[in-house]
C-alpha positions in Angstrom: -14.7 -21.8 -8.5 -15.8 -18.5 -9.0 -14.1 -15.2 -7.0 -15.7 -11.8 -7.6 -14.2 -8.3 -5.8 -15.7 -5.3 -4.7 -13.6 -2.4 -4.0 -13.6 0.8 -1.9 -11.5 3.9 -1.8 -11.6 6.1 1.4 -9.6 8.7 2.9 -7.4 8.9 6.5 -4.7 9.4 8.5 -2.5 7.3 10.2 0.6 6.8 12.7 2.9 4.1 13.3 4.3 5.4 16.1 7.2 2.2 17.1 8.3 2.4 13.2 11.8 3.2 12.6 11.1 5.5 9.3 8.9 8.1 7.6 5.6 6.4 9.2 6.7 7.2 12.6 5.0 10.8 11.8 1.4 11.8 11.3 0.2 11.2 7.5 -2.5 9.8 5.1 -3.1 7.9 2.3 -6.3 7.1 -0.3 -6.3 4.0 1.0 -8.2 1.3 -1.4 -9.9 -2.1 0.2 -10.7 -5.2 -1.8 -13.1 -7.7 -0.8 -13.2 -11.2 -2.6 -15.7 -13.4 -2.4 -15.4 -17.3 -3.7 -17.8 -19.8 -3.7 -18.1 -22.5 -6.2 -22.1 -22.3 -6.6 -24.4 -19.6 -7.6 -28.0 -18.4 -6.9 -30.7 -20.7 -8.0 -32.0 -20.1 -11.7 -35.8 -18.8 -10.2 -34.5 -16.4 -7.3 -34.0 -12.6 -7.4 -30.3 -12.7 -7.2 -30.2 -15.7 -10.0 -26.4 -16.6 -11.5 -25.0 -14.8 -8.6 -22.4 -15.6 -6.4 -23.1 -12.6 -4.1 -24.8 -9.2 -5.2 -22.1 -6.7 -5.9 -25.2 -4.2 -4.1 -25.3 -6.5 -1.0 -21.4 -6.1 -0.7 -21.3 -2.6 -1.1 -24.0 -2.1 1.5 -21.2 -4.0 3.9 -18.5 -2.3 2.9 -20.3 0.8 3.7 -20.8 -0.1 7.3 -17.5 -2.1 7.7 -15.5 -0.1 5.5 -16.3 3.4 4.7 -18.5 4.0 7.9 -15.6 2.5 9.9 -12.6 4.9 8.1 -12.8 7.2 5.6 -12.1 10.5 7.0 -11.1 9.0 10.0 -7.3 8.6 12.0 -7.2 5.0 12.0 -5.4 5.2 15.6 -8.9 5.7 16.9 -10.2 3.1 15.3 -7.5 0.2 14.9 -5.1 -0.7 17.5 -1.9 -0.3 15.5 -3.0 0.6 12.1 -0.8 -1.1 9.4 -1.8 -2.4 6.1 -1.9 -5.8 7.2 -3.8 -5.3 10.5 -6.5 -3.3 9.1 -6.7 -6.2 6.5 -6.8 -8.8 9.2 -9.4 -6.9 11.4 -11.6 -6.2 8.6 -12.1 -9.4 7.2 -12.7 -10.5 11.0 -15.7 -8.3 10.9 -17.3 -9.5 7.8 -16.4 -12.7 7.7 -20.0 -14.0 9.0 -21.8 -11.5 6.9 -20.8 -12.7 3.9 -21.5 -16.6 4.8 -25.2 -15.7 6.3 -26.2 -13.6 3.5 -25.3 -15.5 0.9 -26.8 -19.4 3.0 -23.4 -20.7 3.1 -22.8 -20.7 -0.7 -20.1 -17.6 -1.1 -17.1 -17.6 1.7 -14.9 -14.5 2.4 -11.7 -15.1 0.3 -9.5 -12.5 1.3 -9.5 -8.5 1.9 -6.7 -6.7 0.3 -5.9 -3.3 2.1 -3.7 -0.5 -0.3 -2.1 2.3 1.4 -0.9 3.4 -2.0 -1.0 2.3 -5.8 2.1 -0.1 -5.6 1.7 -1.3 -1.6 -0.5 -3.9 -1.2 -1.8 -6.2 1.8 -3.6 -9.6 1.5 -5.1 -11.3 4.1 -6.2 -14.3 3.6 -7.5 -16.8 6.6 
């Protein structure tokens, strides 16, 4: 089996407004996201993206439009319905869960998206 990440930092706000402590008010984090990808095949030895599960390129190009597009800069109220670390991972790997499958012909599967609000609070989803 192989599992390969990509990762992205980005920058916003959030408000859990029903929480019962500090994130109750208005604040932000660098947030990072993770992206795993698992597959137990790669690319064919005469093909452009030979001995590859998935191009590292082709994933940042997704997490562009899925990730950083989506949030950085951004008060994840407007974009997520209730924005916690373990929604945000949930939705997100909602969103690219086909992408990854169809661009890679069924070989490389979305293994899990891990959504960090800070350095030592982590999220995993994980279908």
């Amino acid at each position: 089996m192989y599992l390969i990440e990509k990762t992205k930092r980005i920058d916003a706000s959030h408000q859990l407004t029903k929480h019962d402590g500090k994130c109750a008010t208005l604040h932000g984090h660098t947030w990072t996201i993770t992206v795993g990808v698992k597959g137990m095949e790669l690319s064919k030895p005469k093909t452009p993206k030979r001995g590859m599960l998935f191009d590292y390129y082709d994933m940042g190009l997704i997490m562009k439009k899925h990730v950083v597009d989506l949030m950085d800069h951004k008060h994840l109220n407007d974009v997520f319905d209730y924005p916690t670390s373990e929604l945000i991972a949930q939705e997100l790997y909602m969103r690219m869960v086909g992408l990854v499958e169809g661009q890679s012909d069924g070989r490389a599967r979305l293994a899990f998206i891990k959504v960090s609000e800070t350095p030592d609070s982590v999220a995993t989803y994980t279908p």
